[in-house]
C-alpha positions as CSV (number, residue, x, y, z in Angstrom):
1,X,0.0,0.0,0.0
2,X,2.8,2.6,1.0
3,X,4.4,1.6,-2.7
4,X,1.0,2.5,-4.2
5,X,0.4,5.8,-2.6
6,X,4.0,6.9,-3.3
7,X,3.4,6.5,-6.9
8,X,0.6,8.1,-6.7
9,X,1.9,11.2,-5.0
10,X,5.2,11.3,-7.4
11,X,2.6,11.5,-10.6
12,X,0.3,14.1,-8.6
13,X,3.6,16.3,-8.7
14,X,5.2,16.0,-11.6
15,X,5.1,12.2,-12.0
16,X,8.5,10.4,-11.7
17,X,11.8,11.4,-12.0
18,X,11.1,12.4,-15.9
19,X,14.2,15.7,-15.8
20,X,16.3,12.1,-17.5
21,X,13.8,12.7,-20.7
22,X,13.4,16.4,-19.9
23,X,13.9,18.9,-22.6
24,X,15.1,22.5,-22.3
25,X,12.6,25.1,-22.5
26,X,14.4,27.0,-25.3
27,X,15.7,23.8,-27.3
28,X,13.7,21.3,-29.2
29,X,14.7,17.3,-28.6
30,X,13.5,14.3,-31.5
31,X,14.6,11.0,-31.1
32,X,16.6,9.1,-33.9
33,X,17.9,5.9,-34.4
34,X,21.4,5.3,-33.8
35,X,22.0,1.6,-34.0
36,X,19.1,-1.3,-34.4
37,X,16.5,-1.2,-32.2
38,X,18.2,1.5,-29.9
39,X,17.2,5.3,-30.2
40,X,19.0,8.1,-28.7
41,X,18.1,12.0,-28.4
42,X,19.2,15.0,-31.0
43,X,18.9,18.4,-29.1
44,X,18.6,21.9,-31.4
45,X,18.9,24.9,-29.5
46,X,18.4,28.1,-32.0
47,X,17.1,30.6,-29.8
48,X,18.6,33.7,-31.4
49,X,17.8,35.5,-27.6
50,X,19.4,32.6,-26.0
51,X,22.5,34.1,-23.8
52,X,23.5,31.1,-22.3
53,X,23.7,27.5,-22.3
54,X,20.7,25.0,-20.5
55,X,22.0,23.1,-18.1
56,X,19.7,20.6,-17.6
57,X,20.6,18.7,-21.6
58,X,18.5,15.0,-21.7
59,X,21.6,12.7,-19.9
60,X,20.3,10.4,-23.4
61,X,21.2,12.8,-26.0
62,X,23.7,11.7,-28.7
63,X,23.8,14.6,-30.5
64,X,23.8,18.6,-29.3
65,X,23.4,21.7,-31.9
66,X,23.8,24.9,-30.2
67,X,23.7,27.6,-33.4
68,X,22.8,30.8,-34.5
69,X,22.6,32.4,-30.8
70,X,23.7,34.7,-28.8
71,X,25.4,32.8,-26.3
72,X,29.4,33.9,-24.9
73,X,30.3,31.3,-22.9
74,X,29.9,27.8,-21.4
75,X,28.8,26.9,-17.8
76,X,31.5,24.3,-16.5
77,X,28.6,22.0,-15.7
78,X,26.7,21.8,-19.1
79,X,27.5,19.5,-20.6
80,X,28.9,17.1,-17.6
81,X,26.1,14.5,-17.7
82,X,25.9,13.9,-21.2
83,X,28.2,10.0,-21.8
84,X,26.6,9.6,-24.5
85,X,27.4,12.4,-26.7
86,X,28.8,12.1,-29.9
87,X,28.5,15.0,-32.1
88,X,28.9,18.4,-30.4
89,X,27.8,21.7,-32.9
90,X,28.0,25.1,-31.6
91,X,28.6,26.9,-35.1
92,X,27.9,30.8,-35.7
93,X,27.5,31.7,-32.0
94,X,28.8,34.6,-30.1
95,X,31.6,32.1,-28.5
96,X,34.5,34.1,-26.9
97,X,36.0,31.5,-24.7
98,X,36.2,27.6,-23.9
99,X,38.0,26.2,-21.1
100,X,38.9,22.2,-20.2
101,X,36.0,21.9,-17.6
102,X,33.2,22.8,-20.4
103,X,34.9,19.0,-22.3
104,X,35.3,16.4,-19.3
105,X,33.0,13.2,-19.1
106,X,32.9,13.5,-23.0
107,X,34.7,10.5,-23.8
108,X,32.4,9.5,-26.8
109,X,32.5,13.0,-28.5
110,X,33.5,12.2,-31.9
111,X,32.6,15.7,-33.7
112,X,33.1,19.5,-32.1
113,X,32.0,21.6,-34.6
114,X,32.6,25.2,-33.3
115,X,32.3,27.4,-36.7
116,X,31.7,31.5,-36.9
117,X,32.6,31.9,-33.4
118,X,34.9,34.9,-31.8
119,X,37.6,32.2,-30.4
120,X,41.0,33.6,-29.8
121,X,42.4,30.4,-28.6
122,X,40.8,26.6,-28.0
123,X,42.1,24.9,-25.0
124,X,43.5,22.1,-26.8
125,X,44.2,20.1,-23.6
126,X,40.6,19.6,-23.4
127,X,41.4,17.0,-26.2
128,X,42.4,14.6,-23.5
129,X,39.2,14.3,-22.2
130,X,37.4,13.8,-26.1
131,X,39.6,9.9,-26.8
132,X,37.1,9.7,-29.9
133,X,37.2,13.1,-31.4
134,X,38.2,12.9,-34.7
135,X,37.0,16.0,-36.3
136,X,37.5,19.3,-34.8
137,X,36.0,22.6,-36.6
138,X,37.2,25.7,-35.9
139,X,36.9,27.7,-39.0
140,X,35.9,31.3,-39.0
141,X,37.3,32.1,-35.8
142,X,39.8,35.0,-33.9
143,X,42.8,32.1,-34.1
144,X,46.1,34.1,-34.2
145,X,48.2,31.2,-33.0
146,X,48.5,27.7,-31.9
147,X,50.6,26.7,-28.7
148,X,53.8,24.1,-29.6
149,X,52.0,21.6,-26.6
150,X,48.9,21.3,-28.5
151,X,51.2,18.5,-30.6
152,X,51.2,16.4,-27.7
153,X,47.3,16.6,-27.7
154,X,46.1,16.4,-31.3
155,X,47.2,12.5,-32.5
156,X,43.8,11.4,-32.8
157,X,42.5,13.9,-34.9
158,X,41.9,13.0,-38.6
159,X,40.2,16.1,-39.8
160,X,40.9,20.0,-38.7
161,X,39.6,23.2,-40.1
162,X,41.8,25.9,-39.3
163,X,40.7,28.4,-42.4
164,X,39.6,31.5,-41.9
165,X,41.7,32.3,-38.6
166,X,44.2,34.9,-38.4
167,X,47.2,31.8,-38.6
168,X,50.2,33.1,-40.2
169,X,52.8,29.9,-39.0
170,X,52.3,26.8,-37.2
171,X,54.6,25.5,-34.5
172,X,56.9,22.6,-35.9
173,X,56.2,20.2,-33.4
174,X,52.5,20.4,-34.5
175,X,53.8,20.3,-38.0
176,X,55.3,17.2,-37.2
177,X,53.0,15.2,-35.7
178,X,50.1,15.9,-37.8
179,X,52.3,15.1,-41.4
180,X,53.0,11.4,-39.5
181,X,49.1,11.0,-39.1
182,X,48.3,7.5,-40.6
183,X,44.9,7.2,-39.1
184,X,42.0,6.4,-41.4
185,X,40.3,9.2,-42.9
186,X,36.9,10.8,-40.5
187,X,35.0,10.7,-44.4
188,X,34.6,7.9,-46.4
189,X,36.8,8.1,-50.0
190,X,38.8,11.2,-48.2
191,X,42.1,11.5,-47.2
192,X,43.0,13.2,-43.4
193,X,43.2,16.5,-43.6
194,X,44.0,19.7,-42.2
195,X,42.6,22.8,-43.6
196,X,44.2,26.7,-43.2
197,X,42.5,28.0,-46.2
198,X,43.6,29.2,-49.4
199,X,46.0,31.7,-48.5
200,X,48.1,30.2,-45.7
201,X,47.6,26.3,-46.5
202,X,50.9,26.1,-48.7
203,X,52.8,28.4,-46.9
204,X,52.0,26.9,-43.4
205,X,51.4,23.4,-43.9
206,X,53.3,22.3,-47.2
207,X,53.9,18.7,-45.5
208,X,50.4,17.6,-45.6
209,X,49.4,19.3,-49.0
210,X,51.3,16.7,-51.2
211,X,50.1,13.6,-49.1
């Protein structure tokens, strides 16, 4: 009897602990199948007014689109319960800054997609907390430099959009480790790459060009 009227009580308030399937109020969650028989939730925030980022993502979702916004900056804590992630897209916010804390627990992240931001650096120690991320985007950002210990983070990468920064020279360690890459390509029939854009690609990165 004290089962049954507990149940009854958690669905007179609210019903049970549903915030595992909850969506945020200014994001829009479907459900998509990721494997057979197993389905997993997408999560579009697009909230042009939308400052800053929900906290309270579905701890199911697979894949997160943050885009066209007007959010600066990351809570530490957003995206902490989400294991399951896989694809991360924050393209054409107002980004000014990323730090490690905003990446830990994602250690199934395999895209970060972080296009049309105003980034003026990445912390690329972060990577150590992403094992599967293969493809980073940061295209179309404030990048005026990359730091010679990002080499010792970056080995696991098989795709990289750099165009569109304000890069002018790459450190040679990072030269170095990414011309040695012999991991598969991230797109079928593709090669790895690493994209600086037109201007810079052959001046920056001539190793990788003739591969």
């Amino acid at each position: 009897m004290w089962i049954t009227v507990g149940i009854v009580c958690c669905l007179a308030f609210g019903g049970l602990p549903s915030a595992l399937g909850s969506c945020p109020s200014q994001c829009s969650c479907t459900f998509s199948s990721i494997n057979e028989g197993t389905k997993a939730r997408a999560v579009l925030c697009n909230d042009p007014e939308m400052t800053l980022t929900p906290v309270n993502f579905p701890v199911d979702t697979f894949k997160l689109r943050i885009e066209k916004t007007a959010i600066r900056r990351v809570p530490g804590e957003s995206f902490h319960s989400l294991r399951s992630l896989e694809f991360l897209w924050m393209p054409y916010n107002s980004l000014a800054s990323l730090s490690v804390t905003n990446f830990r627990g994602l250690r199934r992240l395999r895209e970060l997609r972080l296009a049309g931001n105003v980034l003026t650096s990445f912390p690329w120690d972060a990577l150590l907390s992403m094992p599967q991320l293969r493809l980073l985007d940061l295209h179309n950002n404030e990048l005026a430099s990359i730091p010679a210990e990002a080499a010792q983070y970056v080995k696991n990468l098989t795709y990289v959009d750099l165009s569109s920064n304000k890069l002018t020279t790459l450190p040679q360690t990072v030269i170095a480790v990414w011309s040695s890459l012999q991991t598969l390509p991230y797109f079928p029939n593709d090669n790895p790459k690493i994209i600086l854009g037109p201007y810079s690609s052959k001046q920056v990165f001539p190793t990788l060009l003739s591969r």
